[in-house]
N, C-alpha and C positions, 0 to 999 in steps of 0.2 A: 504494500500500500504506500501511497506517495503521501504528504505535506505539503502545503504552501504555507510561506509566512506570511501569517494575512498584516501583523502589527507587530511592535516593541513598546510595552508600556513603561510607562513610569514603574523604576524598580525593579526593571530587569526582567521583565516578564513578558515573556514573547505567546504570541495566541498562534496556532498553528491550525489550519482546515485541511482534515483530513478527505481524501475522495468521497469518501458517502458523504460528508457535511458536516460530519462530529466535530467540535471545536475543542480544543488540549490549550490550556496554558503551560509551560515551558520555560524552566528560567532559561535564560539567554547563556549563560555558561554551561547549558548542556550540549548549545547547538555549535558545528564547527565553525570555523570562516565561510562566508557564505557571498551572497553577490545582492543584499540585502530584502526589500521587500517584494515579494514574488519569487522567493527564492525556495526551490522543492525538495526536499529532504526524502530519502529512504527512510526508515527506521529496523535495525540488522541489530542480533545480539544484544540488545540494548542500548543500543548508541546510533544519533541518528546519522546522517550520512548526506552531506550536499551532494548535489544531483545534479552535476554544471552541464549536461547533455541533456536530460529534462527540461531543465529550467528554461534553456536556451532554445526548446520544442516550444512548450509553451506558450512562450512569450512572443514567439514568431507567429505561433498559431492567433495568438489575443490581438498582434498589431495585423492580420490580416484582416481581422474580422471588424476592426476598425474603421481600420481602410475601407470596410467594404462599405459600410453602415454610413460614414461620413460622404462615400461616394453616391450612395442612394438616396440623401437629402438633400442633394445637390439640386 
């Protein structure tokens, strides 16, 4: 199952949305270096795990769908 970092609150506490929806707070010194918000985590053995090939899916997926949306209110 994958993560997204949906935020970082006050105090070190990172909210994390998992695939089904489930939202995990997280302190922030559980999670490794990362490429900040929208950033997709494994979680393996107990420890989660940046996903810098995910992340980088995604996010290309999200500015396509943008692209698409701002082109169709044109």
């Amino acid at each position: 199952m994958f993560f997204s970092l949906d935020r970082i609150e006050d105090g070190g506490v990172c909210v994390l949305i998992a695939d089904d929806g489930q939202k995990y707070d997280v302190p922030l010194n559980a999670l490794p270096p990362h490429d900040g918000i929208g950033s997709i985590f494994r979680y393996e053995n107990e420890t989660y795990l940046f996903d810098r090939t995910e992340t980088t899916t995604r996010r290309k997926r999200i500015a396509e769908k943008r692209r698409r949306l701002f082109d169709k209110a044109k």
